[in-house]
N, C-alpha and C positions, 0 to 999 in steps of 0.2 A: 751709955749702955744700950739704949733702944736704938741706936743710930747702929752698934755693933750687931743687932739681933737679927737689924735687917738686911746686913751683908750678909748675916751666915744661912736666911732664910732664901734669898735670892740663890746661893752657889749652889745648897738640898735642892732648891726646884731646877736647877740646871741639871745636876747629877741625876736626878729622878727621870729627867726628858731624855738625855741621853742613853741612859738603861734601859727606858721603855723600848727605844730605836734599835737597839741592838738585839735585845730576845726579838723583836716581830719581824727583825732584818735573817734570823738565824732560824726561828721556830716556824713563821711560814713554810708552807709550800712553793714549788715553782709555780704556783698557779696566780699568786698575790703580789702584785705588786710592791717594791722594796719603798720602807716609807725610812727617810732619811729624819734625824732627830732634829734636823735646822727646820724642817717643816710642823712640826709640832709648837703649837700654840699653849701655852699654860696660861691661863688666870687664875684659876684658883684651885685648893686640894681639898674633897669634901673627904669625911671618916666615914666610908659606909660598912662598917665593922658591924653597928649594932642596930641596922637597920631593921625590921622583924619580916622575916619570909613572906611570901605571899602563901597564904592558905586556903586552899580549894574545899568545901562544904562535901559530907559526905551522902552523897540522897540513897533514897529506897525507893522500889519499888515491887510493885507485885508481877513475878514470873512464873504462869504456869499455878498461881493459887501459893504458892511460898511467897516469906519476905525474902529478898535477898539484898543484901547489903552490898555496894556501889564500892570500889576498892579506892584508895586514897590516887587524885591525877596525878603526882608524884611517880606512883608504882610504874606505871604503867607508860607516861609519856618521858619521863626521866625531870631530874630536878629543873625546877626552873621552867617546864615547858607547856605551855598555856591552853589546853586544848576544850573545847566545847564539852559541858555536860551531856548534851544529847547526843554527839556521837560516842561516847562513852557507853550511855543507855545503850544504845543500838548494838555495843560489840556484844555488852549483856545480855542481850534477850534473843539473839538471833540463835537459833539454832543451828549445829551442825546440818550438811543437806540430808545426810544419809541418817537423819533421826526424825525424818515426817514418816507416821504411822502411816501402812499399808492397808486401806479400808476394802473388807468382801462387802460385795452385795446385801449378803445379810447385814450389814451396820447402818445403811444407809433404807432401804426398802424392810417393809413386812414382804416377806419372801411365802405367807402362805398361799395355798392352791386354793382358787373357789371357781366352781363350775354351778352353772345355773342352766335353767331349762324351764321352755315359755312354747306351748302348743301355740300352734300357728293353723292358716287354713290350709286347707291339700291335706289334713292329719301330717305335716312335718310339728317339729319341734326344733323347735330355735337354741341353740347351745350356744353359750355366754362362757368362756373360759380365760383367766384372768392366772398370771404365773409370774409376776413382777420379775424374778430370779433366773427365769428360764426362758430369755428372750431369745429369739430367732432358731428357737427348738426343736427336735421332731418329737411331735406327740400323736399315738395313735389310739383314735376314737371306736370303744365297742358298743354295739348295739344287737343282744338278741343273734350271736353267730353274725352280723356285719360288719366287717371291720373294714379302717383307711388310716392313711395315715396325713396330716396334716402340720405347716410347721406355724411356730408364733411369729408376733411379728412383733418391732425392736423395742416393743412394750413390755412382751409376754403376754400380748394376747390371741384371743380368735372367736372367731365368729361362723356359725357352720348355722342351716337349713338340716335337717336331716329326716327324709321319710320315716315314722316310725315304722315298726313290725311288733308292737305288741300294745295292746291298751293301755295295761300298766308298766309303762316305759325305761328300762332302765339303762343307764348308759356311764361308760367308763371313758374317762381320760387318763393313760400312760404313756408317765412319759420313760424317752431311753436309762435314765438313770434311776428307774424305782419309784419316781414321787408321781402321785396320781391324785386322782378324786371321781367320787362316783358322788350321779345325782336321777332322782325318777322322779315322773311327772305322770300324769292319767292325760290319755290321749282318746277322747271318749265319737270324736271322729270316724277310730279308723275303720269301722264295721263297713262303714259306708266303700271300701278302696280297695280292689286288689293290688296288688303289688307281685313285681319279679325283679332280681337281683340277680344283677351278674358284678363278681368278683374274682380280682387278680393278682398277683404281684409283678411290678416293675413294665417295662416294654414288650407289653405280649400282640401288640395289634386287635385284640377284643376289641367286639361293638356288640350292642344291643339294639335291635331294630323292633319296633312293634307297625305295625303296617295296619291300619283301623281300616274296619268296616270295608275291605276288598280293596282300599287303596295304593294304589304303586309304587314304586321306588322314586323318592323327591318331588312325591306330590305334597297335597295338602288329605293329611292323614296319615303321612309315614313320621314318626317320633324317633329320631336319633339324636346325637350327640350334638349334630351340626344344626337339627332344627327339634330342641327342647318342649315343643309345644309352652302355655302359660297357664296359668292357676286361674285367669279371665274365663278363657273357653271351658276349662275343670269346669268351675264353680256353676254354669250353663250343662252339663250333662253332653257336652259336645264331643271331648277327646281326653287322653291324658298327659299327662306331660309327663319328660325324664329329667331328674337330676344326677350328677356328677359328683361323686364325690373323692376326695384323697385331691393332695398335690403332687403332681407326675415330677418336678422337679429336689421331691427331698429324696434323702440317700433310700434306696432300694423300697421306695413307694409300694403301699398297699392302696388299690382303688377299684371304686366301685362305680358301677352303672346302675340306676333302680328306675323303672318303669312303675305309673300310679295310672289307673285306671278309676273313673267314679261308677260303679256299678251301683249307687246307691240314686244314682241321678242321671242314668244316660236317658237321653230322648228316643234312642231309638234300637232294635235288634241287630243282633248282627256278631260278627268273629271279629277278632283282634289278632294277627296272626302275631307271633314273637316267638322272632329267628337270634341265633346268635351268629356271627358272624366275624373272621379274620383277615385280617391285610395283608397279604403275604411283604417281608420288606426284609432287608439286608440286616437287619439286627436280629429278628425270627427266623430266619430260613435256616430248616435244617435242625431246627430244635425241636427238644418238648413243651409245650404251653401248657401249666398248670392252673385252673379257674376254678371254682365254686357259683351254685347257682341256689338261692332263695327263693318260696312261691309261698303268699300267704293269700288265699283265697278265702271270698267270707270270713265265717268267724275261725275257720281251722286251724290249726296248726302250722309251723313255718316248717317247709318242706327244703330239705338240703340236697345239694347231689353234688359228689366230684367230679370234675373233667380232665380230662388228658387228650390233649391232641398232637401229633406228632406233628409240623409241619414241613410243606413241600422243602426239597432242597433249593440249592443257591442258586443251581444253572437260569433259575428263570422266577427271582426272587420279587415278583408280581402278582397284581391281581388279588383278587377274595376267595376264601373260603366260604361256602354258607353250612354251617350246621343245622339241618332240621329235628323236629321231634326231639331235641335236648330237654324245651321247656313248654309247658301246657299251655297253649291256646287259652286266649278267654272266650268263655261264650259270655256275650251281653244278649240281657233280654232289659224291654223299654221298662221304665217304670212312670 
């Protein structure tokens, strides 16, 4: 009987090889090579009937502050197929591209305005102006009827000198979109200083000359744009000096010229003449130049005046204008 069991076990493992040969000769691809039944080797037939599946472990983690529960490796790679837990993690938690939040300014900075303001010598006042939100801005600075315009820088800030015109100082930063800030300071200086202002808008070729004590044109004594005078020779009662204000390069500038005189400390008598003066040039020629001019003498009042100059036409778009008697001479007397 065992001797018959083992014939008929021998012919099943023949039939079984032969079968195998035939479906992988027929169910391949052309891409597979044809595997003949005579090439198959049997030793032995295991039952993998009731083997038990492989089963993959289901993890959590935290996404975004929720639990989220890790879907079964099955789902997702197909039965049977072995794939890494952490790239699983990863198809989890990544977000779509087009779901990274779009952060303003304001989520990232304090977007408030703070303006500060620090007397300085010469009777200026030093302006601290701070705009996190409003970098590379145009902001224009008032002062007392003086206005300019200035832009920040890729901070949102700025930093400005400014002559005062009034003891109790007040000054406004606006900017183009409404947000502003105003701040005053006591400027207790300025009695000592006159001052003259000339102001413009945009490309008009204005100058401000003051010519000390009967001095010439580009000596030592004439105070323009090119030769500022400093706060050294001021603070000695010797000359005055000019500051510049506004930047010529933001969209349609307001700028100003301001001449400071120390009448509270000159060493000596004498005129200060102050002329205003035009360049004639291919961007002016032929237009009207629209300016303003400021005078705060002593303790008085700030004196305003409008101007209107027609300038020469094109044919011969050269040369200076000088306006005289536009703006009041200073008399210095020694102290």
């Amino acid at each position: 009987m065992a001797r018959l069991k083992t014939y008929l076990l021998a012919l099943a493992t023949v039939g079984v090889a032969f079968a195998i040969g035939y479906v992988m000769q027929h169910a391949a691809g052309s891409n597979h090579p044809d595997i003949a039944a005579s090439d198959v080797d049997v030793d032995s037939i295991v039952d993998t009937s009731f083997v038990a599946p492989r089963s993959y472990p289901v993890g959590r983690t935290d996404v975004t502050g929720a639990d989220m529960a890790l879907p079964a490796v099955a789902t997702l790679g197909g039965a049977g197929t072995d794939l890494p837990a952490r790239i699983l993690l990863a198809a989890v938690q990544s977000p779509p591209a087009d779901a990274a939040p779009v952060l303003d300014k304001s989520d990232i900075f304090d977007c408030g305005i703070t303006l500060r303001a620090e007397p300085r010598a010469g009777a200026l006042v030093g302006l601290a102006l701070s705009a996190p939100c409003l970098a590379h801005e145009r902001v224009t600075i008032h002062h007392h009827g003086m206005m300019f315009t200035a832009m920040t820088d890729a901070d949102g800030m700025l930093a400005a000198d400014v002559p005062a015109l009034s003891e109790n100082a007040l000054f406004v930063a606006a900017f183009d979109n409404g947000d502003g800030m105003t701040v005053r300071t006591d400027v207790p200086a300025l009695p000592f200083y006159d001052r003259v202002v000339l102001q413009w808008k945009g490309d008009t070729g204005l100058q401000l000359h003051a010519r000390e004590f009967g001095a010439g044109y580009y000596s030592d004594g004439h105070v323009w744009a090119a030769s500022a005078g400093d706060l050294g020779r001021t603070a000695r009662g010797e000359g005055g000096f000019m500051t510049l204000l506004g930047d010529p390069e933001a969209e349609a500038p307001l700028l100003a010229e301001v001449y400071s005189f120390p009448i509270g400390t000159a060493r000596k008598d004498g005129t200060v003449a102050v002329t205003i003066e035009a360049e004639v040039s291919a961007e002016n020629c032929g237009t009207e130049v629209a300016a303003q001019t400021l005078e705060r003498h002593d303790t008085g009042p700030v004196r305003v005046r409008d101007l209107t100059l027609d300038m020469p036409g094109c044919d011969d778009a050269s040369g200076f204008l000088v306006l005289k008697n536009l703006v009041e001479n200073l008399k210095i007397a020694a102290r």
